[in-house]
N, CA, C and O atoms as a GROMACS GRO file, in nm:
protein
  384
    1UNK      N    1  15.906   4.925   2.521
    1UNK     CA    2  15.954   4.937   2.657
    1UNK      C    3  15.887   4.832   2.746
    1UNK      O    4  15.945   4.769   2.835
    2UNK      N    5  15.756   4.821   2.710
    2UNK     CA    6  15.676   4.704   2.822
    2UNK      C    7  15.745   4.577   2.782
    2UNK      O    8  15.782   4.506   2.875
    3UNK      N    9  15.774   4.530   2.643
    3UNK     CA   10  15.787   4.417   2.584
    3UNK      C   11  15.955   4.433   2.730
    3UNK      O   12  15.974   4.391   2.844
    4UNK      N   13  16.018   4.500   2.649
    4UNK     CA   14  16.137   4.494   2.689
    4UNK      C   15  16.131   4.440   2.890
    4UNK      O   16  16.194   4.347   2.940
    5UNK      N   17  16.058   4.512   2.945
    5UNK     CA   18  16.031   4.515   3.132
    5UNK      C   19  15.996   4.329   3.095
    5UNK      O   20  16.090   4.253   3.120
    6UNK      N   21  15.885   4.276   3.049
    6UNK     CA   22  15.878   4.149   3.052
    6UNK      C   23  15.930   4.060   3.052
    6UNK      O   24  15.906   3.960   3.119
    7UNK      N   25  16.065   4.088   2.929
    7UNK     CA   26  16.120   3.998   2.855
    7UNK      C   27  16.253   3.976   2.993
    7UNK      O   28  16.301   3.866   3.017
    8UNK      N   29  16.289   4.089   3.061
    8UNK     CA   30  16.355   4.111   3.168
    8UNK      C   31  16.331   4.048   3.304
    8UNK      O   32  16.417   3.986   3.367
    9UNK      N   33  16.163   4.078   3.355
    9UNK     CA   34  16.095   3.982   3.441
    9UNK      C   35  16.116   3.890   3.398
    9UNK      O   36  16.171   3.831   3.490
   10UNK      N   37  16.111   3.789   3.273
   10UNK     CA   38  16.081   3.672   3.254
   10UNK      C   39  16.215   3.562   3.302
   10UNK      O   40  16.232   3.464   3.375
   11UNK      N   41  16.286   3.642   3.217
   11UNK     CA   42  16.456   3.641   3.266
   11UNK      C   43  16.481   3.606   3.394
   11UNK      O   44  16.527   3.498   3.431
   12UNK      N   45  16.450   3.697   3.460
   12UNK     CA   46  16.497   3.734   3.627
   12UNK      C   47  16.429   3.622   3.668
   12UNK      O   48  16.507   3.554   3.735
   13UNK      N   49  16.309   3.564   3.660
   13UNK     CA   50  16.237   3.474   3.722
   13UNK      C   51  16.288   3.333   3.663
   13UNK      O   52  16.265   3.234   3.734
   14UNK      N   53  16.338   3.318   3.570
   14UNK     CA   54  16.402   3.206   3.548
   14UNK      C   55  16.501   3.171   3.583
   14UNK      O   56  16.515   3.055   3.624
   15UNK      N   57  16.594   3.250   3.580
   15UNK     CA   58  16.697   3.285   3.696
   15UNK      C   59  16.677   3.262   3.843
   15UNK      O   60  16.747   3.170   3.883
   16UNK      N   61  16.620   3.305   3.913
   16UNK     CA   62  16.571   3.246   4.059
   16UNK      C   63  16.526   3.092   4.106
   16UNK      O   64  16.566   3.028   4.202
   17UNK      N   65  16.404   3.047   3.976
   17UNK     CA   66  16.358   2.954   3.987
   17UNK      C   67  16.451   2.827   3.984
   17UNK      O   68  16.429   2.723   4.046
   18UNK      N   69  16.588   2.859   3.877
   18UNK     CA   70  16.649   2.753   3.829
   18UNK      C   71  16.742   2.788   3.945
   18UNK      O   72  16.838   2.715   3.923
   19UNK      N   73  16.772   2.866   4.070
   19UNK     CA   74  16.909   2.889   4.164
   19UNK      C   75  16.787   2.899   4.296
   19UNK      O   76  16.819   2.956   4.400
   20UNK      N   77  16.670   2.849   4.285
   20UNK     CA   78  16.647   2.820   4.449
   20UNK      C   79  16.708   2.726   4.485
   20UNK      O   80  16.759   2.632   4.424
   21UNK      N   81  16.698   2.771   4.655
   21UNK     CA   82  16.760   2.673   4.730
   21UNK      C   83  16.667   2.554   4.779
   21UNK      O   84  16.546   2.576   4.787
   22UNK      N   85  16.726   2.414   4.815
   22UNK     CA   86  16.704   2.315   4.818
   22UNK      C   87  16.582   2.320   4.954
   22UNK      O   88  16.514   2.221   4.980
   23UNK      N   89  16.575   2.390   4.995
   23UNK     CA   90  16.482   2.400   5.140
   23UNK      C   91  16.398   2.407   5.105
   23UNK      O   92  16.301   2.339   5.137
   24UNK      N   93  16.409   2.583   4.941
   24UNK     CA   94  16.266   2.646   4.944
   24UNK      C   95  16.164   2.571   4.827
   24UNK      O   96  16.067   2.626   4.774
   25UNK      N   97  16.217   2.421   4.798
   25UNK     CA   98  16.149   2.388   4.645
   25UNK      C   99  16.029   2.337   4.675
   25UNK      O  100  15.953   2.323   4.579
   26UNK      N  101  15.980   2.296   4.814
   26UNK     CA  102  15.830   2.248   4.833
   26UNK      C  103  15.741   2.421   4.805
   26UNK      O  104  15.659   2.440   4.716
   27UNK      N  105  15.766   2.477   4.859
   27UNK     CA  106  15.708   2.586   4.909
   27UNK      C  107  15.673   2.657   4.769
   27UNK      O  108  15.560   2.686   4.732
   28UNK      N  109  15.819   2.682   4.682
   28UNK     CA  110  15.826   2.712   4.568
   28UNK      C  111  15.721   2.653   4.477
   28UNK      O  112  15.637   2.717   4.413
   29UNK      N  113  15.736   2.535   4.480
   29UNK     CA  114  15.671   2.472   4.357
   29UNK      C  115  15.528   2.480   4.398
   29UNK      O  116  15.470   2.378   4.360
   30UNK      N  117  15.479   2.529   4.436
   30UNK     CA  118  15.322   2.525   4.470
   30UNK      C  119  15.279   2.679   4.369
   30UNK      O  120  15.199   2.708   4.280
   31UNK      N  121  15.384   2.743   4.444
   31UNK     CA  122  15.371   2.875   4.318
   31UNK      C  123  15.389   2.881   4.174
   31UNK      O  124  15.315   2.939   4.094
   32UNK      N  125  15.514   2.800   4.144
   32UNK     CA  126  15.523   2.764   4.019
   32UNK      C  127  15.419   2.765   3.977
   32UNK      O  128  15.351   2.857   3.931
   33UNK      N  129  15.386   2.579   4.001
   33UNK     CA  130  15.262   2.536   3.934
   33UNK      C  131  15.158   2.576   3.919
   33UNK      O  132  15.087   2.531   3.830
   34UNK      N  133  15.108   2.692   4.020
   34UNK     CA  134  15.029   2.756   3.991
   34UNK      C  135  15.018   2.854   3.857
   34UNK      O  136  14.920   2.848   3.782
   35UNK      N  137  15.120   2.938   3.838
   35UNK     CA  138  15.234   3.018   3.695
   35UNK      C  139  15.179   2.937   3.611
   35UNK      O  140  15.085   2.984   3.547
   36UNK      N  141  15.219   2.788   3.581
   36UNK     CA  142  15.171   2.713   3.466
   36UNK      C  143  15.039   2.696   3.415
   36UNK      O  144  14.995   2.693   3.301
   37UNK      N  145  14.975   2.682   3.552
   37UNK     CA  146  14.838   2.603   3.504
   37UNK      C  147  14.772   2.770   3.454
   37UNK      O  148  14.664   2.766   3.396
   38UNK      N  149  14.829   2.893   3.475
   38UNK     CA  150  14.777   2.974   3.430
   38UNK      C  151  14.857   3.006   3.281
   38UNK      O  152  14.788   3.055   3.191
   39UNK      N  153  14.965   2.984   3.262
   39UNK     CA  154  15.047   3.024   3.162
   39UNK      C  155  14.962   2.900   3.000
   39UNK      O  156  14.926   2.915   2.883
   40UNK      N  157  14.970   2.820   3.075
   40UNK     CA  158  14.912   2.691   2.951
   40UNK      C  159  14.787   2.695   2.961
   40UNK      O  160  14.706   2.652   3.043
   41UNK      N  161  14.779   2.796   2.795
   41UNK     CA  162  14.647   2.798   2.794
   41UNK      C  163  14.606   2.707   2.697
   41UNK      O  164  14.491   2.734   2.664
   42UNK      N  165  14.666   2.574   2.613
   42UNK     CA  166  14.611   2.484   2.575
   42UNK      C  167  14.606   2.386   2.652
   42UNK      O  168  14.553   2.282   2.612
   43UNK      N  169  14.662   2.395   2.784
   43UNK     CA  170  14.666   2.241   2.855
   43UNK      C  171  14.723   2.143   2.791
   43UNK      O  172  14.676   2.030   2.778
   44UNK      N  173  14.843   2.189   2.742
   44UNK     CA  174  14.895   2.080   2.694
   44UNK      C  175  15.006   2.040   2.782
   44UNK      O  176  15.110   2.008   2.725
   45UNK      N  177  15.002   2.036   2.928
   45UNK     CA  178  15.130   2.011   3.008
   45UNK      C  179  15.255   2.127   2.995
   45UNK      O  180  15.335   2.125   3.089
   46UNK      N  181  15.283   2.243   2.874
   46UNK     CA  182  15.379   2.286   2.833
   46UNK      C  183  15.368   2.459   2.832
   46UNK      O  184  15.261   2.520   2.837
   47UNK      N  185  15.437   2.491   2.827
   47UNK     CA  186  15.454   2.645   2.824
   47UNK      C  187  15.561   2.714   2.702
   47UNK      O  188  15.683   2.725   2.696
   48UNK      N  189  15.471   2.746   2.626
   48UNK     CA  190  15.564   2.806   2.515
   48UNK      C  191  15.616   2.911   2.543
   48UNK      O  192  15.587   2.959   2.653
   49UNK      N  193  15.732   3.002   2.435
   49UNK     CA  194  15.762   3.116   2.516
   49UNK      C  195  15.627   3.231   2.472
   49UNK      O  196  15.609   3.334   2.538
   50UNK      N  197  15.567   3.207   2.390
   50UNK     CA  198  15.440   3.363   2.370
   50UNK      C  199  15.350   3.347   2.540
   50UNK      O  200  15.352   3.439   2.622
   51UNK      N  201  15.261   3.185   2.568
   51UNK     CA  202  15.222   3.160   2.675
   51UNK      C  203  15.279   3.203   2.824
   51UNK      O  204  15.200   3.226   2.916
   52UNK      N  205  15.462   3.214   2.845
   52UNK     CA  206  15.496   3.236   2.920
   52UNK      C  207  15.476   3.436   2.948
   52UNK      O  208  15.429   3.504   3.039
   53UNK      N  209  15.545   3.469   2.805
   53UNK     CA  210  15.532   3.649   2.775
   53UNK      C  211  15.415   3.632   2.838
   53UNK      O  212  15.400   3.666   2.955
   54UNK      N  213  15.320   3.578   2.768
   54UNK     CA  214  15.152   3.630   2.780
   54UNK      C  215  15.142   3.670   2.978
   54UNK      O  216  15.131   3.778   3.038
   55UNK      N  217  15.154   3.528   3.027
   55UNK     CA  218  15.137   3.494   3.163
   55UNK      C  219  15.168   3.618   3.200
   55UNK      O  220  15.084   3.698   3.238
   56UNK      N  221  15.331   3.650   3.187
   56UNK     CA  222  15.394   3.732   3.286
   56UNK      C  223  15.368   3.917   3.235
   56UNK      O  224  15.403   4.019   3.295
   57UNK      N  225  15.301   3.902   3.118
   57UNK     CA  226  15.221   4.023   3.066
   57UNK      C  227  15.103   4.056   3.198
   57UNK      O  228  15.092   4.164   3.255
   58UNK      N  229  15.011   3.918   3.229
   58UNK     CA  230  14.933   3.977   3.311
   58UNK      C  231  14.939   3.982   3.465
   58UNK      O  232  14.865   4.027   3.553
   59UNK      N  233  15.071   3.908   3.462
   59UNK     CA  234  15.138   3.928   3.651
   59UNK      C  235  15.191   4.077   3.642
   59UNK      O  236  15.176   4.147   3.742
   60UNK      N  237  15.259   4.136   3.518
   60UNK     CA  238  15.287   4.265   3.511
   60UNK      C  239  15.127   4.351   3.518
   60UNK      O  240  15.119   4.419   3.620
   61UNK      N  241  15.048   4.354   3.460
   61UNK     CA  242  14.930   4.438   3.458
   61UNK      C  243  14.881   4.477   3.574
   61UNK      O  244  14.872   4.595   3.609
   62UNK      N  245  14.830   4.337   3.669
   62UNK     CA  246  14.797   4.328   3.783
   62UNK      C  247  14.910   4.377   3.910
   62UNK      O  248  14.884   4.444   4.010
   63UNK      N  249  15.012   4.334   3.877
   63UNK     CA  250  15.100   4.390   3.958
   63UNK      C  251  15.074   4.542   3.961
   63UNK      O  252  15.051   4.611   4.060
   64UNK      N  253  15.083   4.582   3.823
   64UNK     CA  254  15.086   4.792   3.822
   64UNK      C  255  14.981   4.838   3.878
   64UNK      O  256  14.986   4.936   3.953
   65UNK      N  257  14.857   4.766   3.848
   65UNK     CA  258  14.724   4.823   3.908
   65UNK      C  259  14.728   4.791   4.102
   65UNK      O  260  14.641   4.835   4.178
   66UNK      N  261  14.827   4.722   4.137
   66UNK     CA  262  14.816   4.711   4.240
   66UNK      C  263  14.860   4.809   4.318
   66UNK      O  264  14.790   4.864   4.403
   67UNK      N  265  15.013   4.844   4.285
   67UNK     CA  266  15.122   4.934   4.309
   67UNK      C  267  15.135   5.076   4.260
   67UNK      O  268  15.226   5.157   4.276
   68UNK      N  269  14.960   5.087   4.166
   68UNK     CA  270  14.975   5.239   4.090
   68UNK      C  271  15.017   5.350   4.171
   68UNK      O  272  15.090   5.438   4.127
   69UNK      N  273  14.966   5.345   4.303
   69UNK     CA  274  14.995   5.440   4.408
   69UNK      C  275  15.130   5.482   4.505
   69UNK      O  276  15.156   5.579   4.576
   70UNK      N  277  15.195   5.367   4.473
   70UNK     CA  278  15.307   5.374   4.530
   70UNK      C  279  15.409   5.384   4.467
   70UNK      O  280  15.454   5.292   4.399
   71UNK      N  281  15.483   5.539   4.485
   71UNK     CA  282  15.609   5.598   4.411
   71UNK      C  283  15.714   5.495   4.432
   71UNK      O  284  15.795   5.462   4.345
   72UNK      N  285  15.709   5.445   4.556
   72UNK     CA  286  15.876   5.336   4.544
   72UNK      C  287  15.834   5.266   4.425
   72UNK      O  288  15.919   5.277   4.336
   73UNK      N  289  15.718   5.189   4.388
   73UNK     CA  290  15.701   5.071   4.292
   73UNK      C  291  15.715   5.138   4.163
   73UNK      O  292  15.808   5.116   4.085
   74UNK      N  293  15.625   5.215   4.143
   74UNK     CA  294  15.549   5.282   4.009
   74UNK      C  295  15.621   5.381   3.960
   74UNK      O  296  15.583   5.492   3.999
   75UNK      N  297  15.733   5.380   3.873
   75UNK     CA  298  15.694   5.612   3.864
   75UNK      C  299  15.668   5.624   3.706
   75UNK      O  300  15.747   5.546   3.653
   76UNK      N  301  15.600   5.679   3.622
   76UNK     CA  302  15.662   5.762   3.518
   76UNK      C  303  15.556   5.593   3.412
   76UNK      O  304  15.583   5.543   3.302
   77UNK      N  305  15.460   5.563   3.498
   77UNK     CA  306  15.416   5.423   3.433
   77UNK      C  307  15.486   5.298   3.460
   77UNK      O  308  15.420   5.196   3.440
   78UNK      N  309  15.582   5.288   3.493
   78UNK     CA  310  15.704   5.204   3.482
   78UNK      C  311  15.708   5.141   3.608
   78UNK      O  312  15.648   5.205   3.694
   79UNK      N  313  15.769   5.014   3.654
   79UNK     CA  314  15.786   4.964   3.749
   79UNK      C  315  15.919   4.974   3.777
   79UNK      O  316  16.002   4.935   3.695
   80UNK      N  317  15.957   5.031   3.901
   80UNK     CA  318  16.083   5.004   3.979
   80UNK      C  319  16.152   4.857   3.984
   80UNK      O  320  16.108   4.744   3.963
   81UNK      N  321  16.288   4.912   4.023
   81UNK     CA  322  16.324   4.755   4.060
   81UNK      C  323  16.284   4.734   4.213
   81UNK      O  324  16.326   4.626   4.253
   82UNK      N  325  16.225   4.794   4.296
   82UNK     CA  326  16.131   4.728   4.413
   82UNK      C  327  16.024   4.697   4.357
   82UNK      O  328  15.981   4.612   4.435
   83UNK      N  329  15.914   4.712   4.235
   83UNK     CA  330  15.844   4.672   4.179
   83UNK      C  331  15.866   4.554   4.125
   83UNK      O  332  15.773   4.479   4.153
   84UNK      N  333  15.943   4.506   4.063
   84UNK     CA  334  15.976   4.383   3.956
   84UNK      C  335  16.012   4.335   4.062
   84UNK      O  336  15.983   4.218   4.037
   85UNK      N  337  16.068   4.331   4.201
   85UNK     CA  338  16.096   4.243   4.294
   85UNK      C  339  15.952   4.231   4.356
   85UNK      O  340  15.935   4.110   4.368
   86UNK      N  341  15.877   4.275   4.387
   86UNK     CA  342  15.767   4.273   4.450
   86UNK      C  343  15.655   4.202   4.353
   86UNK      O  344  15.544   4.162   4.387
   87UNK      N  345  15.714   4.198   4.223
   87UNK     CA  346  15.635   4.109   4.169
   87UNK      C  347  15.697   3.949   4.162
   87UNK      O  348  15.628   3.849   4.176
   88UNK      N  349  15.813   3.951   4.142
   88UNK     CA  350  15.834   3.821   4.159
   88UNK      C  351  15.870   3.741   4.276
   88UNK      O  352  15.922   3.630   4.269
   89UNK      N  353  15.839   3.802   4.382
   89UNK     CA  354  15.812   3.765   4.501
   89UNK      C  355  15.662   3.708   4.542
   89UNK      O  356  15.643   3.628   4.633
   90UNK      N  357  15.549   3.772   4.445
   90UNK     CA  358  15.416   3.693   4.455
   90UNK      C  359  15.426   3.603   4.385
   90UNK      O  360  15.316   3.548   4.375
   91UNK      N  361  15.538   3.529   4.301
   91UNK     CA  362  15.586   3.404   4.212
   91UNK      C  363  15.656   3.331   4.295
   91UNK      O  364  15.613   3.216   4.297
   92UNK      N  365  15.778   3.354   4.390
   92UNK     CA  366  15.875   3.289   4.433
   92UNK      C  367  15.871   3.330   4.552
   92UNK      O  368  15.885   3.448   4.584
   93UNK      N  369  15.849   3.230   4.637
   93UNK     CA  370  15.906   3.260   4.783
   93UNK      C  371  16.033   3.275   4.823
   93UNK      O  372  16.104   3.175   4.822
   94UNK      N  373  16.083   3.393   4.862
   94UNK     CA  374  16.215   3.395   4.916
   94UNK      C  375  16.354   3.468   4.782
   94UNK      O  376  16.476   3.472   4.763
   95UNK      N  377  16.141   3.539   4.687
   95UNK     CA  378  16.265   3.577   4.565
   95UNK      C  379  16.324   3.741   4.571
   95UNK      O  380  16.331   3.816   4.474
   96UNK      N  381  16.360   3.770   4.704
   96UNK     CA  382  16.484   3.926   4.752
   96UNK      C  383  16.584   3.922   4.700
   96UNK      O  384  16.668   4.010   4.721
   0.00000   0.00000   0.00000
């Protein structure tokens, strides 16, 4: 089920990233790149897909421990879809 929520975040965020708008790509890409330089953990310039899972494994972790308290985000262990938006909104500016 977690694999599955990730593999979904990962999705959704690639999806956004590749359909921002032309205004928000300065703003954006500061976040990105930030995503990477944490996702590449050989420094090899690149992001594989286990490196990317991994990454967005621990934007999910941190996200839950953030939101444990809050029934809109959290229920039942699980993240809402105001959760998975609220997480990829600390990734993407302007990602509603």
């Amino acid at each position: 089920m977690k694999l599955r929520m990730l593999t979904a975040s990962a999705l959704t965020l690639a999806t956004l990233i590749s359909t921002a708008p032309a205004h928000a790509q300065g703003a954006t890409q500061i976040r990105v790149d930030d995503f990477i330089k944490m996702a590449d953990k050989n420094n090899d310039g690149m992001v594989t897909r286990q490196e990317f899972v991994n990454a967005m494994g621990q934007m999910y972790d941190k996200s839950m421990t953030k939101m444990a308290n809050d029934t809109k985000m959290v229920k039942d262990h699980m993240m809402t879809k105001d959760g998975v938006r609220a997480l990829l909104s600390d990734l993407y500016i302007g990602g509603n």
